[in-house]
Structures are given as C-alpha cells and as structure tokens.
N, C-alpha and C positions, 0 to 999 in steps of 0.2 A: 570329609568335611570336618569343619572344628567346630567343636561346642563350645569352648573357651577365648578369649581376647585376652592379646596380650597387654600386660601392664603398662606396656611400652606406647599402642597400638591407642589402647582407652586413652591416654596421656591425649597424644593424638589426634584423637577424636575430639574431647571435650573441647582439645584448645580452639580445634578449625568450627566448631560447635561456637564458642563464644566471641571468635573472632566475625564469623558472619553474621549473627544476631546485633551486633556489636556496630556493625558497618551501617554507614549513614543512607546507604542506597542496596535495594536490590541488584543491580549491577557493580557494585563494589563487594559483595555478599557471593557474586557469580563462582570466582576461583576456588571459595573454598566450600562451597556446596558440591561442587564439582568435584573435588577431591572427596569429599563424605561419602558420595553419591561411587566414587569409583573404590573405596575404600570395601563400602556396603556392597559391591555389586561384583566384587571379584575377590574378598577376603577370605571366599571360602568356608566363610559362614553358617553352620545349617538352625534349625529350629527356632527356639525363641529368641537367641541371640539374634539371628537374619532378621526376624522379626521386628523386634526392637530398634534395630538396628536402620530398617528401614521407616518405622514411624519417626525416630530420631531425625532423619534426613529432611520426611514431611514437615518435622512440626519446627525445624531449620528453617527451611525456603519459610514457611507462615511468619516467623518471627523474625524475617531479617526486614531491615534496609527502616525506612520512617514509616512506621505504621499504627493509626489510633488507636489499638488495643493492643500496643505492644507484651503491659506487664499480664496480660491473660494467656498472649503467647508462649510468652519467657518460663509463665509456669508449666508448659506441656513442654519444653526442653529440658527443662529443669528435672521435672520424673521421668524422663525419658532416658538421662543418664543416668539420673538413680538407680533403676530399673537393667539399666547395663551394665551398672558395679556388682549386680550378682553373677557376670559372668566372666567378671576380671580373675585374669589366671595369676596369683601371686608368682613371682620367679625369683623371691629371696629364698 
C-alpha cells in the first residue's frame, strides 16, 4: 500500500477536482468524479492519505454542478486538498 501521492497523480487530482466543482451540472461533473472516484478506489492508497482522499471525492460530488451553497462547499474541497499536499511525494 502507498502512503505517499505522486506529484504527478496530486496534479491530477486537483485538476479533475476543479474541473468538476467547475462544471455547470452534476451530469457534466459525472466523468470526472468518476475518475476521482476510480483514482481513490484503486491507487492503492492506505491510511489517511485513502482517507482524505476519499472525503475529497464526498465533498466533489457536494460541490459540483449549480448548487446554492456552492462557496460553503468549495471550502470543504478546498481543505480537502490541503490536507492532501501533506502527502505529495516530492520526485525532484
């Protein structure tokens, strides 16, 4: 199991992270949740990194597509990557 995420991998993440929050619809928000979600679910992941990794996913799907409390959401993705930058494995 990895404790660490690759820098590559986090890159990755964030972007299909802000591209779904991003998206005007939860069905437009679908593909790349979907990759989060398979990313989260087979990366091999163990302890608070899987952890994280999977509130990241939750608090995705919460904050994607038009939704009235969008910028309440935005902030629980927002520390949610935070929170995942402790387990970015530098590879310079």
């Amino acid at each position: 199991m990895k404790t660490h995420i690759e820098e590559e991998k986090f890159e990755e993440i964030r972007q299909l992270a802000e591209r779904a929050v991003s998206a005007y619809s939860k069905n437009d928000a679908a593909p790349y949740i979907r990759r989060l979600e398979f990313i989260s679910n087979s990366g091999g992941y163990s302890g608070s990194a899987n952890n994280i990794l999977g509130e990241l996913v939750a608090s995705v799907k919460a904050a994607s597509g038009n939704i009235s409390d969008k910028d309440s959401r935005l902030y629980y993705v927002r520390c949610d990557l935070y929170k995942l930058e402790d387990f970015v494995e530098n590879t310079q």
